[in-house]
Backbone as CSV, one residue per row, in Angstrom:
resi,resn,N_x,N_y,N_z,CA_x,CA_y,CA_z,C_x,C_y,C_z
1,UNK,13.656,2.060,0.871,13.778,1.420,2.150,14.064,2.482,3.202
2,UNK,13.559,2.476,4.602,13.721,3.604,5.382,14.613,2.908,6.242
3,UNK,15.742,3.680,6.759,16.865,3.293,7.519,16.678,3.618,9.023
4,UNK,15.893,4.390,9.199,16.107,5.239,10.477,14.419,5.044,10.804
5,UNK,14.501,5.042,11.994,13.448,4.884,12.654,12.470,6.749,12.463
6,UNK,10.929,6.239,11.893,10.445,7.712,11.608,9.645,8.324,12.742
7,UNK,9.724,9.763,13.050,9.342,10.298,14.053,7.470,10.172,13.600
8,UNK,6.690,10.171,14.617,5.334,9.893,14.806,5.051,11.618,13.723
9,UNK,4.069,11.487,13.288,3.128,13.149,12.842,2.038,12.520,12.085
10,UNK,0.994,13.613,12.333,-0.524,13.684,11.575,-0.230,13.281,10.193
11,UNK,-0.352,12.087,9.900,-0.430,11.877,8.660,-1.766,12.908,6.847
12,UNK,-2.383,13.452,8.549,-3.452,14.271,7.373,-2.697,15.283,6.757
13,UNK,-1.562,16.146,7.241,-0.728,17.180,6.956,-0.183,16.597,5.957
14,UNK,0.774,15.803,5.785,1.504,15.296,4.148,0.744,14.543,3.287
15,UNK,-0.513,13.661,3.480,-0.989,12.657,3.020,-1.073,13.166,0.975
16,UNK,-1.515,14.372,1.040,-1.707,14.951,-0.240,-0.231,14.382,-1.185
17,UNK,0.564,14.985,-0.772,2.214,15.350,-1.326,2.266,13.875,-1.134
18,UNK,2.432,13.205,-0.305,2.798,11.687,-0.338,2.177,11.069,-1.408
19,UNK,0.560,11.123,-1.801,0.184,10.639,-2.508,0.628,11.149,-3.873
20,UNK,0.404,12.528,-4.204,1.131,13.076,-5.313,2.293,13.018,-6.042
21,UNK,3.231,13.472,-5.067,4.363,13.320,-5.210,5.105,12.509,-5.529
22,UNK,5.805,12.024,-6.308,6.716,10.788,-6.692,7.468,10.529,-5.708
23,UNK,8.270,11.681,-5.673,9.458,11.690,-4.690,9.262,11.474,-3.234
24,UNK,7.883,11.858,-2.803,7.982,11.561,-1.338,7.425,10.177,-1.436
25,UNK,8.311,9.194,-0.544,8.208,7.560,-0.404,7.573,7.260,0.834
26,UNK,7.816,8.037,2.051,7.406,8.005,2.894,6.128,8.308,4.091
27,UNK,5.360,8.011,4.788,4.435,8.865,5.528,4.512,8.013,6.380
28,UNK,4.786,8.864,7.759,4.316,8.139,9.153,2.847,8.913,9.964
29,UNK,2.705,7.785,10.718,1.301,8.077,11.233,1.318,8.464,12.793
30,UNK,0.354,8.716,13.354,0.603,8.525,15.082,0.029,6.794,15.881
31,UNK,0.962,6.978,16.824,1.227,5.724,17.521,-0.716,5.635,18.030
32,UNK,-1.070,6.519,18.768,-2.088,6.592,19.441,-3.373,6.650,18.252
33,UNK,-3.303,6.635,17.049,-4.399,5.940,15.645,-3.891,4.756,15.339
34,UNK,-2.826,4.312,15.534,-2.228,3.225,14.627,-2.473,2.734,13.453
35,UNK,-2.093,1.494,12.923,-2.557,1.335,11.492,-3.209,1.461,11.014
36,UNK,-5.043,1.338,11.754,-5.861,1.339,10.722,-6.202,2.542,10.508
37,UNK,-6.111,3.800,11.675,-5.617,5.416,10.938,-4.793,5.567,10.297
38,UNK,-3.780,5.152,9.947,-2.564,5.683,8.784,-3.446,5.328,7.344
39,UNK,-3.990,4.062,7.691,-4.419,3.626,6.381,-5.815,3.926,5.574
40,UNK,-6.709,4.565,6.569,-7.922,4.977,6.060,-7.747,6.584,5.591
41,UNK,-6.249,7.269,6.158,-6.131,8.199,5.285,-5.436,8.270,4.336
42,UNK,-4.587,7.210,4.042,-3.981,6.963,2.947,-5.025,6.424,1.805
43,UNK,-5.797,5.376,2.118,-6.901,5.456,1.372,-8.177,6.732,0.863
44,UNK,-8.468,7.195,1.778,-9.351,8.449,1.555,-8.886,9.548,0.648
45,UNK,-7.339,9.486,0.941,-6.866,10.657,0.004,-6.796,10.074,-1.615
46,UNK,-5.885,8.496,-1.505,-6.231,7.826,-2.981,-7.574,7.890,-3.591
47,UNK,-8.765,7.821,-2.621,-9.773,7.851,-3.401,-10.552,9.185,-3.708
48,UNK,-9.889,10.246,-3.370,-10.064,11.752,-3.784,-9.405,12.221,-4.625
49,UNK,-7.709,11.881,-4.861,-6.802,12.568,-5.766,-6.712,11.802,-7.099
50,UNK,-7.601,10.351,-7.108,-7.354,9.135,-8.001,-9.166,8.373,-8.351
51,UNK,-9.944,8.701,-8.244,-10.775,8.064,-7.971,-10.933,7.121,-9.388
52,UNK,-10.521,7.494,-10.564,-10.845,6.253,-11.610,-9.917,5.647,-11.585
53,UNK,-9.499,5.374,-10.495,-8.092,4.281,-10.568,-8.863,2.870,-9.712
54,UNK,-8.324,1.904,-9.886,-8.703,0.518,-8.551,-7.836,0.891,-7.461
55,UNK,-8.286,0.571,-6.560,-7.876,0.830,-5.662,-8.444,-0.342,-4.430
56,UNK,-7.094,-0.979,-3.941,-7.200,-2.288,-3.556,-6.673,-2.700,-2.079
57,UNK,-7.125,-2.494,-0.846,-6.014,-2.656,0.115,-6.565,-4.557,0.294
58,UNK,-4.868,-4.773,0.573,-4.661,-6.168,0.623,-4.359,-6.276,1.973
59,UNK,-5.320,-6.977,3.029,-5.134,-7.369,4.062,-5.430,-8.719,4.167
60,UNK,-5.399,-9.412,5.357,-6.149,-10.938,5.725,-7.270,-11.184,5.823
61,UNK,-7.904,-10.535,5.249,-9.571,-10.399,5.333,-10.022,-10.468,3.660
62,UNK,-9.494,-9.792,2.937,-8.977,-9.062,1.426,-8.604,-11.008,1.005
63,UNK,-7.610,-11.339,1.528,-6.982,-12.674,1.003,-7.999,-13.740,1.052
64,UNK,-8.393,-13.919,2.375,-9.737,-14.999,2.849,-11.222,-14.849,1.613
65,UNK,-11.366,-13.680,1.487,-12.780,-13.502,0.698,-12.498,-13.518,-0.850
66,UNK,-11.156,-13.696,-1.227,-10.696,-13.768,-2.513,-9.689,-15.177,-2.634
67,UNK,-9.882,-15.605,-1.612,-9.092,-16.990,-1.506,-7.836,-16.928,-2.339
68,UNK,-7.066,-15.882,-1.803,-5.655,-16.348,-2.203,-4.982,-16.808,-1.030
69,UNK,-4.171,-17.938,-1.258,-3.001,-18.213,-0.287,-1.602,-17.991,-0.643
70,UNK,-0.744,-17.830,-2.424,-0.011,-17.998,-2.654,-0.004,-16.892,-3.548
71,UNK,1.410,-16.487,-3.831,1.868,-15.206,-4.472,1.184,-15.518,-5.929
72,UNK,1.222,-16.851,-6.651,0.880,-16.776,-7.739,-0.759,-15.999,-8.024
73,UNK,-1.537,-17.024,-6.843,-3.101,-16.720,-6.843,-3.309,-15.080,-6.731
74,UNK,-2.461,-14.268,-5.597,-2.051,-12.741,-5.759,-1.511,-12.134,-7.504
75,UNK,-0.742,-12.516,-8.227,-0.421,-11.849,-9.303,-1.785,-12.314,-10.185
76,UNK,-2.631,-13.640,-9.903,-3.520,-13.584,-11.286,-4.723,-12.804,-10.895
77,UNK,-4.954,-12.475,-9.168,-5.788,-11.147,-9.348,-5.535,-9.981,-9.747
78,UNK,-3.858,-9.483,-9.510,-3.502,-8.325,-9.929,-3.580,-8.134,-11.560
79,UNK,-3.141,-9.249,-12.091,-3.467,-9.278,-13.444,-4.651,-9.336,-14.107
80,UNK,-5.471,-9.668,-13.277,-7.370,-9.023,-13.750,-7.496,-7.624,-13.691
81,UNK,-7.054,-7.401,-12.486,-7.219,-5.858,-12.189,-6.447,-4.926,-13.374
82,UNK,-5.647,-5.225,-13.712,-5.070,-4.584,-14.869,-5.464,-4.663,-15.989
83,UNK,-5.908,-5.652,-16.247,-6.293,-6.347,-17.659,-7.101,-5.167,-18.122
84,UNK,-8.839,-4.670,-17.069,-9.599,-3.302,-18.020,-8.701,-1.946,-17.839
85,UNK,-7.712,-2.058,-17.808,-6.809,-0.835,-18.246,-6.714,0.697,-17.305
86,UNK,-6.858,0.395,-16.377,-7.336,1.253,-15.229,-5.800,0.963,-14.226
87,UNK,-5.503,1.836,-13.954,-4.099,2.319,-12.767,-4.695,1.294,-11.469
88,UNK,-3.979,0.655,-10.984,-4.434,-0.173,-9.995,-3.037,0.446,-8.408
89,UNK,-3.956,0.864,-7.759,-3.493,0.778,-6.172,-3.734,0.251,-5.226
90,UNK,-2.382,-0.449,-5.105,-2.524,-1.800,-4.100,-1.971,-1.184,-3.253
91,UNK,-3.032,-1.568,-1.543,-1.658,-1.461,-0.083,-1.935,-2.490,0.608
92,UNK,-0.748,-2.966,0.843,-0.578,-3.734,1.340,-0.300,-3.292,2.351
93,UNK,-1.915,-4.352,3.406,-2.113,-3.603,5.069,-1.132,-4.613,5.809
94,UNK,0.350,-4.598,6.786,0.812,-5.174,7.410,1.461,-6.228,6.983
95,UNK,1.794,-7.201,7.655,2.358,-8.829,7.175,1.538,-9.326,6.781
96,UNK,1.209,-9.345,5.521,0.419,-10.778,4.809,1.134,-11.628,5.074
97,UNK,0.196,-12.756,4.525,0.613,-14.517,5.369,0.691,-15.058,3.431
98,UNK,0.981,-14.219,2.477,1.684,-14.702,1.297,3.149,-14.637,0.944
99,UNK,3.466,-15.939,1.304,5.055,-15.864,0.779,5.364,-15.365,-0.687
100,UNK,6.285,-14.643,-0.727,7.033,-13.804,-1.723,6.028,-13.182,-2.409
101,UNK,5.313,-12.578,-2.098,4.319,-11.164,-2.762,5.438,-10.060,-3.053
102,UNK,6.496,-9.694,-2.223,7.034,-9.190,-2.438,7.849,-8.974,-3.561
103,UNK,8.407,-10.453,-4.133,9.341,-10.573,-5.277,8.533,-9.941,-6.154
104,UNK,7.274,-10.530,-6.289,6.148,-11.393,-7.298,5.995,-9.794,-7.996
105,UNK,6.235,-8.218,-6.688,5.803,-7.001,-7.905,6.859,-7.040,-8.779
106,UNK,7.988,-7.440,-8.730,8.915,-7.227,-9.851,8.183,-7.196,-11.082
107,UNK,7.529,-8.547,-11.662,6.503,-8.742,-12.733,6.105,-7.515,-13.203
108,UNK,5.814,-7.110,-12.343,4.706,-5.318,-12.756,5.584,-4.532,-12.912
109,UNK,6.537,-4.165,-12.948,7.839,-3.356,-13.278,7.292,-2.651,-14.853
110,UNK,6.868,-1.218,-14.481,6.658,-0.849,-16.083,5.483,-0.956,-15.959
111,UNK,4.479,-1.511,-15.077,3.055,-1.385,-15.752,2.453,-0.415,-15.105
112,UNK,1.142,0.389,-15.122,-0.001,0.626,-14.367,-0.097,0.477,-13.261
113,UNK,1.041,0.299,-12.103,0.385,-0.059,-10.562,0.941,0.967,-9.448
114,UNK,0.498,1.144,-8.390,1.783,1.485,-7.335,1.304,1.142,-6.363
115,UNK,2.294,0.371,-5.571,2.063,-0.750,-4.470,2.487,0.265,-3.483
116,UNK,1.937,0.505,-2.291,1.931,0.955,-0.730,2.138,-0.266,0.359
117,UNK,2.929,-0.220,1.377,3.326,-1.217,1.972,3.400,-0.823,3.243
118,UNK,2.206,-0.696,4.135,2.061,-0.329,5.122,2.059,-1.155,6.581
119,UNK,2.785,-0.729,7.244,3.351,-1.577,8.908,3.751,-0.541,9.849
120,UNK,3.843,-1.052,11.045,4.488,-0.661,12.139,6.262,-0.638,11.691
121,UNK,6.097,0.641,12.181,8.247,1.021,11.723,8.201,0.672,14.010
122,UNK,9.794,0.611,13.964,9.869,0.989,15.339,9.583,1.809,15.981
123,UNK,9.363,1.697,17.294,8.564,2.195,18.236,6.900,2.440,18.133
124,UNK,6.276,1.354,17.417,5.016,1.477,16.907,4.396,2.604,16.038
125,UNK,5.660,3.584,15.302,4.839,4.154,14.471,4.507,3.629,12.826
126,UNK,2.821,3.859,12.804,2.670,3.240,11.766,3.460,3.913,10.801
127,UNK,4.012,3.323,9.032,4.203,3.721,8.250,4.093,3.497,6.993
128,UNK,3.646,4.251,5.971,3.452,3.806,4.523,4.410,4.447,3.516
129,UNK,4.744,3.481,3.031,5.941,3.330,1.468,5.510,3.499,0.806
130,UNK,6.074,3.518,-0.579,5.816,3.455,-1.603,6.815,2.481,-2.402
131,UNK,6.633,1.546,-2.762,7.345,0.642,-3.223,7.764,0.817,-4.737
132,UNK,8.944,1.248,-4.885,9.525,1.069,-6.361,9.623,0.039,-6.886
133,UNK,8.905,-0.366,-8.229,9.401,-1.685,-9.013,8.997,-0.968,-9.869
C-alpha cells in the first residue's frame, strides 16, 4: 500500500526493475501521459520481459466483451486462464465496476499470477502496484 503521495517520473526509466524486480511495488507515471501511458508501458515491457506468460489488462471494455459483472464471473475467467498452466498477468486498469475483485485475489494466494493495480494516486499521478496475495 503506498502512504505518501508519489512524485510524477518517466515511467520508461524504472519500468524494467519494476517489472523484474520483486521488491520494487511501485511505478509512477507522468500527469501529462496519464493512465493510458503508464499502462501501455507497463504492458509493453510485460510483453518483452514475459512474453509466454497471459497477459490480461482488466478494464470496462475487457469486462463488457467477456461479460463479467461479478467477482465470481472474474475468478472463473481467471481460473481458465490458469487452468493451461501459463503465469497469468492481470492489471487492473482503474476502478472496475466489480465489487470485491479485490478480496476475490486472496483465492490465488500461492498460484501462478501477479495482479497490477493501476489508478490515479493524488495529484493525478498515474500509478502501478503490485499487489501481494
Amino acid at each position: 500500500m503506498v502512504n505518501a503521495c508519489p512524485p510524477q517520473s518517466d515511467p520508461r526509466l524504472n519500468v524494467a526493475d519494476f517489472i523484474s524486480n520483486k521488491d520494487n511495488m511501485a511505478l509512477a507515471g507522468l500527469v501529462v501521459e496519464g493512465m493510458e501511458g503508464l499502462l501501455e508501458v507497463v504492458l509493453n515491457e510485460l510483453r518483452k520481459q514475459e512474453p509466454d506468460t497471459n497477459i490480461v489488462k482488466v478494464d470496462r471494455d475487457f469486462l463488457s466483451d467477456e461479460n463479467i459483472t461479478f467477482a465470481r464471473e472474474l475468478g472463473d475467467y481467471i481460473d481458465r486462464k490458469l487452468a493451461d498452466g501459463k503465469k497469468l498477468n492481470l492489471i487492473i486498469a482503474g476502478d472496475i465496476p466489480v465489487v470485491g475483485w479485490n478480496l476475490l485475489m486472496e483465492k490465488y494466494k500461492g498460484k501462478n499470477i501477479q495482479v497490477y493495480y493501476c489508478a490515479q494516486a493524488c495529484r493525478q499521478v498515474p500509478l502501478c502496484t503490485k499487489l501481494q496475495i
